[in-house]
N, C-alpha and C positions, 0 to 999 in steps of 0.2 A: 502805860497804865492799862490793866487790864477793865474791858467796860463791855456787860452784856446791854445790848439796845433790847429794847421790845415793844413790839407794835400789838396790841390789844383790839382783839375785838368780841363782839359779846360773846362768838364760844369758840373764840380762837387766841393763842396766844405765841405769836411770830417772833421769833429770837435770835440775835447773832451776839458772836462775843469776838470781839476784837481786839488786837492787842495794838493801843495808839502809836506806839514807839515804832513800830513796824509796818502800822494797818492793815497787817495779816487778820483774816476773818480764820479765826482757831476754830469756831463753831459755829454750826447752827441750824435751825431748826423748826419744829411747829405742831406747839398741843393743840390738837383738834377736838370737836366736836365737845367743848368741857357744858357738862350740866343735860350734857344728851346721849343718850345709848350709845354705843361702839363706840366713846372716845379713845384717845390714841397719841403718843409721842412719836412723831418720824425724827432722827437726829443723826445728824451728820459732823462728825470730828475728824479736822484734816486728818489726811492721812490713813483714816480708818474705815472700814466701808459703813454704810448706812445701817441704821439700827431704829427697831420701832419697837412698841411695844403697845397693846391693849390694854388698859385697866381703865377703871372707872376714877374718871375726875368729876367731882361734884361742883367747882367752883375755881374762877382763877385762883385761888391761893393754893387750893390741892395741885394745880397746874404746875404752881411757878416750885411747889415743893420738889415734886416731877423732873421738871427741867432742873433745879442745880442737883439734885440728887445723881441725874445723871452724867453732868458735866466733869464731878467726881469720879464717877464711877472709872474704875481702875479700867476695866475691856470694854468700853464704848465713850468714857472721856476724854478730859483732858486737862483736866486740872487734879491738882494734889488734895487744895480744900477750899470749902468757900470761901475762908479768907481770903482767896487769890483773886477774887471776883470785889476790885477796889471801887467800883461805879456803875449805876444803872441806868442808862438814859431812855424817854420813853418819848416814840412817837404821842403828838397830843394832834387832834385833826384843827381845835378852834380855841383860840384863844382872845376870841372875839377883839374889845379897845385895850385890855388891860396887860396885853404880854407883846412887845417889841420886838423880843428878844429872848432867847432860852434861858432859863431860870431854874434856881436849885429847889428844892420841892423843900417847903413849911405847911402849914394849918390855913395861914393864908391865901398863898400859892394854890393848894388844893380848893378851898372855896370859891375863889374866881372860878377855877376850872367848870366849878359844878355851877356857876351862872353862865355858863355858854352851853351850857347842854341845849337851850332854846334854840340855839343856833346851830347846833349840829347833834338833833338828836337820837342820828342813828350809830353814831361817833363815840364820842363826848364821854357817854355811859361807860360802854367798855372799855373806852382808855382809863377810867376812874376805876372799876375793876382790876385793869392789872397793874394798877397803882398800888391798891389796897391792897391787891395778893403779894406784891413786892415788899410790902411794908410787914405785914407779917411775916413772911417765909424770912426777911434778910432785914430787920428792924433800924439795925448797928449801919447798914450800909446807904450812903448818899444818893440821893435821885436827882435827875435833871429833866425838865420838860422841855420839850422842845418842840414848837407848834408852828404847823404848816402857814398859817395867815400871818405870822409874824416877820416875813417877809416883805409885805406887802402892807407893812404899817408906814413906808414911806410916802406911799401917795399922795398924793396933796388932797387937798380939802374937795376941790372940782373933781377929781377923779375919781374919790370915793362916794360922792354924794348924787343920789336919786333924787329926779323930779317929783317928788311927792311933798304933800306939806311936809315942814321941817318939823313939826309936833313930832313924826312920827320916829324922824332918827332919836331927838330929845328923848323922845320917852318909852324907844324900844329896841335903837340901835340899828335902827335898817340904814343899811350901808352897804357898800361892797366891800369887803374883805379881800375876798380870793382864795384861794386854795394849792394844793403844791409847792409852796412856797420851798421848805426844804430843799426840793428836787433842782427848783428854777434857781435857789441861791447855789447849788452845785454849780448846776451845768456852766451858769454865765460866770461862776468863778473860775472854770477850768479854761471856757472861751478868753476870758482875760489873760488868763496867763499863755496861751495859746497867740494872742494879738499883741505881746511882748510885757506885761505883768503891771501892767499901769491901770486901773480902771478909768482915770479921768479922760476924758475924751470918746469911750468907748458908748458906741448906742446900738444894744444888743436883741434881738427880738429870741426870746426862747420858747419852743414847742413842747411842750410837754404834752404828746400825742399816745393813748391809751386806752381804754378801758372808757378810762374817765378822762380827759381833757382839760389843758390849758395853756394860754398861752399867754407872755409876759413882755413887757416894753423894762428893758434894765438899761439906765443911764447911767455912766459913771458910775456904775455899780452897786444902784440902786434903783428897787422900782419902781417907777413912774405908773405902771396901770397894769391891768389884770384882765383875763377874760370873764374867769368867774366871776359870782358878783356875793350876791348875801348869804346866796347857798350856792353847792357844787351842781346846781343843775343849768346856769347860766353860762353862758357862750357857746362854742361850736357842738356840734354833732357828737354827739357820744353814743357808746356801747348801745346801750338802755335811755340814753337818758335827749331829752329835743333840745335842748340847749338855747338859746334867746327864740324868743316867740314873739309877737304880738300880743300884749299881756289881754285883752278884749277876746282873745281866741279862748282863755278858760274858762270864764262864764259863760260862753257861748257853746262850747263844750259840757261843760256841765249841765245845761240849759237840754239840749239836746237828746243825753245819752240819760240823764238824771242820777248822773254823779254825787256823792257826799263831797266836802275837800278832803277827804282823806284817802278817797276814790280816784279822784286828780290827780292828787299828789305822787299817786301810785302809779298810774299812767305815763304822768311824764317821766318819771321816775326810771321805770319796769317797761315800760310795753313802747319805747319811742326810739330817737337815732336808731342805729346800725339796725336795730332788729325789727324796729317799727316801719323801713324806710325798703328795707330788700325784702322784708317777710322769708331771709335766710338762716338769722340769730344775729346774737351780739358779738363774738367770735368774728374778729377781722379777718383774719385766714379762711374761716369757711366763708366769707361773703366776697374776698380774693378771689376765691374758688371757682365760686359761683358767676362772678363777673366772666374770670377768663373761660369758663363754659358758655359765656352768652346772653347769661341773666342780666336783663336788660334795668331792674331795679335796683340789683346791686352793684351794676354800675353807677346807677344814681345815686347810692348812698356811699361809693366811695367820692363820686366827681361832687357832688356835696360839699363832701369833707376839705376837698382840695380848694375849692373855691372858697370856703370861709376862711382857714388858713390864711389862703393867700389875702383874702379882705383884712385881717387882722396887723398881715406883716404892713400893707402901708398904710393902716390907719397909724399903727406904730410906729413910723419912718415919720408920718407926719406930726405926732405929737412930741416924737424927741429932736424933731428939727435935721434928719437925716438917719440913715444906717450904714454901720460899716461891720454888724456880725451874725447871723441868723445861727442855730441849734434848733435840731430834732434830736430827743429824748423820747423815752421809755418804751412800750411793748411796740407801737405800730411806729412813733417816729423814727426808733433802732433800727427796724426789721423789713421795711415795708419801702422800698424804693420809688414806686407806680405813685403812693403818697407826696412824698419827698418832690418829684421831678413834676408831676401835675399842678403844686401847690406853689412852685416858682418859675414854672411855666407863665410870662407876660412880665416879669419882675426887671425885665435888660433894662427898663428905663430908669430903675433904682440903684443899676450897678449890679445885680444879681448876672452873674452867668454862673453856671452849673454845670460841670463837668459831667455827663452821660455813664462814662468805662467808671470812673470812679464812682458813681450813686447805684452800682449795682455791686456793690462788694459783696462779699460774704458776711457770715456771723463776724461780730468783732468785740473783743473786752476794751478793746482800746479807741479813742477818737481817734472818727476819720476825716478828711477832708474831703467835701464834696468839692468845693466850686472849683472853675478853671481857674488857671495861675494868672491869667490876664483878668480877672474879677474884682470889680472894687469892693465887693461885700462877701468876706468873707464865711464859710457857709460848711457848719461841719456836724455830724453827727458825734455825740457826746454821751455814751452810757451813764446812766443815770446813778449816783451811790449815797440814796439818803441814808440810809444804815452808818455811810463813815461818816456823814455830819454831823447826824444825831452825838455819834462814839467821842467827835473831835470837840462837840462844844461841852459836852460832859465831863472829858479830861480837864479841858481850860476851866470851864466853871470850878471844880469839887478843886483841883488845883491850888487856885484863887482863896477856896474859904478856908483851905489848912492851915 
């Protein structure tokens, strides 16, 4: 089946198209700037070289028109007609208590969506944009959501639930969630089949090390807890963003500086981790950089990094009652070795050894194995492909309803 995924955001609209029989990625690509001056189509169809174009997009729908017009197109596509385009699946970031599991798009479907915009509503909005631009440009053709938290709807009732009166979850839904779900259900899917394709038994800690951060306890193949919590600003060190505080640190903050909360919000948000912490930016590599010149803060905000990690991996170990699989995923857990070996640095009493010649590999599209062969926990870097998850539950679902 052929199925274009797309990840929306308010004036961007991120696309692959895959063909599930194969999960050859035939295309893909990325309308920029839609509803702002110099927007733009960059697209890339195997086999053929890159192709952009300038014109003005007034709105995801003008976008998504954009994008299959060119996937057609005879000298920069690759498709015959849009009818070849059998499915569309859509990154969704929150689907707050109401989605488990990815689901075929209704009236229904879409209005839940638009009750979690509260909860993610820098998100939420633009995924519902290049919903609606999908529903116009391709009306005839089926949709699938597929949302990051719904991963992370196994937790148990203790693991999701905050110290605060319970009025508050009652009547507003404060919980943890979690976020990256997609990613984390990849990667500990591939670690399982990697640990011989049984999930039962398996207790797996997954890194989801980026930009934005998270980190997950998978049990038998399911999640038991999350870093994140209600929003994506909870748990470790991120890009931009302070990740668990001291919640008395924000009024005290605010108190201070004479903050609005939308001023705060912004703070922790924008101006904190990696780039709040080295006063380098948020850019891992240039705070890399920086350390191995000397900068003595941006070594404190990678050794940060490594030290909560690692607090995560045996909080994890002790909530699933033991580990036997760690994974680092996405931009810094892939790429960034110094990370990786500082963050299981002290772990020998859990079974962790790490392999040194192997944690400095090269670039790789494929998992690698970190730990040593005498390691009782096994320990591997795992490229990240929410794109094919999205693609794979898309085909199964629209599959299903034919």
């Amino acid at each position: 089946m052929k199925v274009l995924v797309i990840n929306a955001g308010s004036s961007s609209l991120k696309y692959q198209l895959l063909d599930t029989d194969t999960e050859a990625v035939l295309a893909k690509g990325n309308c920029e700037r839609i509803g702002i001056r110099g927007s733009r189509i960059i697209h890339k169809s195997a086999g053929k070289d890159e192709y952009i174009k300038e014109t003005d997009l007034a709105d995801h729908s003008a976008a998504m028109k954009l994008l299959v017009d060119t996937l057609v197109d005879s000298a920069v596509g690759c498709l015959n007609s849009t009818d070849d385009i059998e499915a569309i699946g859509h990154r969704v970031v929150h689907g707050g208590h109401y989605f488990a599991e990815s689901v075929l798009l209704n009236d229904e479907v879409l209005s839940a969506v638009e009750k979690c915009i509260v909860y993610a509503p820098l998100h939420n909005p633009a995924h519902i944009m290049g919903i609606k631009g999908c529903l116009e440009a391709m009306s005839a053709t089926p949709q699938v959501l597929v949302f990051d938290t719904a991963f992370h709807q196994t937790m148990s009732k203790e693991a999701y639930t905050y110290g605060i009166s319970y009025d508050m979850y009652e009547e507003y839904g404060i919980r943890r969630y979690g976020m990256h779900g997609t990613s984390h259900r990849y990667v500990s899917g591939e670690m399982i089949k990697l640990m011989g394709g049984k999930a039962e038994g398996t207790k797996i800690v997954t890194c989801h090390i980026g930009n934005g951060s998270s980190i997950s306890a998978v049990k038998d193949g399911k999640c038991v807890d999350t870093s994140m919590g209600f929003t994506p600003l909870d748990g470790i060190l991120m890009g931009t963003r302070c990740g668990s505080i001291d919640p008395a640190i924000v009024p005290f903050i605010m108190e201070k500086k004479g903050y609005t909360p939308k001023e705060m919000d912004n703070y922790m948000n924008k101006q904190c981790g990696f780039a709040g912490i080295s006063g380098v930016g948020s850019d891992s590599r240039d705070v890399e950089r920086a350390m191995r010149e000397g900068n003595e803060r941006a070594k404190l905000a990678f050794d940060m990094l490594c030290y909560q990690i690692k607090k995560y991996i045996g909080s994890y170990s002790a909530a699933m009652g033991g580990l036997n699989g760690i994974v680092f995923t996405a931009g810094i857990g892939e790429h960034t070795p110094y990370i990786r070996e500082n963050a299981l640095s002290g772990l020998e009493y859990l079974g962790v050894k790490l392999d040194k010649e192997r944690n400095t590999f090269g670039h790789s599209n494929e998992p690698v194995r970190l730990s040593a062969d005498d390691s009782d926990v096994l320990v591997y870097m795992i490229p990240t492909n929410e794109e094919l998850v999205i693609a794979r539950d898309t085909a199964r679902i629209v599959s299903k309803s034919k």
